[in-house]
N, C-alpha and C positions, 0 to 999 in steps of 0.2 A: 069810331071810324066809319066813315060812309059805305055801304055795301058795294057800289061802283067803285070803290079802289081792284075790287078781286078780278076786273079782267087786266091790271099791269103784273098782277103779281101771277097768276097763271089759275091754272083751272083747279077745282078744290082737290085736295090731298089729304090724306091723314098727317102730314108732318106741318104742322103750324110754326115753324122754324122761322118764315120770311115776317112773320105777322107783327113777332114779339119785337123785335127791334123797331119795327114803326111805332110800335105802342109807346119803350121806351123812348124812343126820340122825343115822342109829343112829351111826353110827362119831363125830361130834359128841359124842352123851352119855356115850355111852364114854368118849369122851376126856377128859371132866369128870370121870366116877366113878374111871378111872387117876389124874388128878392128884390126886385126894382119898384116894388109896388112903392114904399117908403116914398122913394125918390118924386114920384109922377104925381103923390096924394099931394107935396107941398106947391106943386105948381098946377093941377088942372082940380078943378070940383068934381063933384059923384055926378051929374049927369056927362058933360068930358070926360069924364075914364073910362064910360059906359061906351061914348062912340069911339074909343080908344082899343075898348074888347073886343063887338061886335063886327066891326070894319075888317078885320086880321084875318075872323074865321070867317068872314063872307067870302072872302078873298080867297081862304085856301078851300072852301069847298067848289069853287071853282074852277080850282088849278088841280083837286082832286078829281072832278067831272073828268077835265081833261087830257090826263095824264095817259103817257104812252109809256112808262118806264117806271122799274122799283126808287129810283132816285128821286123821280119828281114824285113819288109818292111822299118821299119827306120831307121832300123841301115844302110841301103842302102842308104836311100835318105840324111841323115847325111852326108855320103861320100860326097855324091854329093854335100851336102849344102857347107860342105868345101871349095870346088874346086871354084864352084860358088858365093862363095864369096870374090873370088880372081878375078874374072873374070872381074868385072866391073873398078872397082880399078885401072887395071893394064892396061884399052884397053882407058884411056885418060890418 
């Protein structure tokens, strides 16, 4: 996760409470874009799926840049769980 997500979530604390569930969200959409990998391998080739990963989390480190809110924190790291869960799939 980007280090500029920590000024939506607030200033640092001992209670890493708000973090975990970002983490788990990403690992979530991943998990979705893995099960779908099947699907996407019989219609695009390995350099197409590559700009299929990278495009998601260009995308959401962008919208992590810019985020004023815990929300749009996940809807960013979402993207990214996306992308990244194409990632592993596709590079064996």
């Amino acid at each position: 996760m980007p280090t500029g997500s920590r000024r939506a979530v607030g200033p640092r604390t001992s209670n890493p409470i708000p973090i975990k569930p970002v983490i788990a969200f990403t690992t979530l959409f991943s998990s979705f874009a893995s099960l779908a990998y099947g699907r996407v391998k019989t219609r695009l080739d390995f350099i197409s799926i590559l700009t299929l990963i990278f495009r998601p989390m260009g995308v959401s480190y962008v919208i992590i840049d810019r985020v004023q809110s815990y929300e749009q924190i996940l809807i960013g790291l979402a993207v990214s769980g996306l992308g990244l869960g194409l990632l592993m799939p596709n590079g064996t």
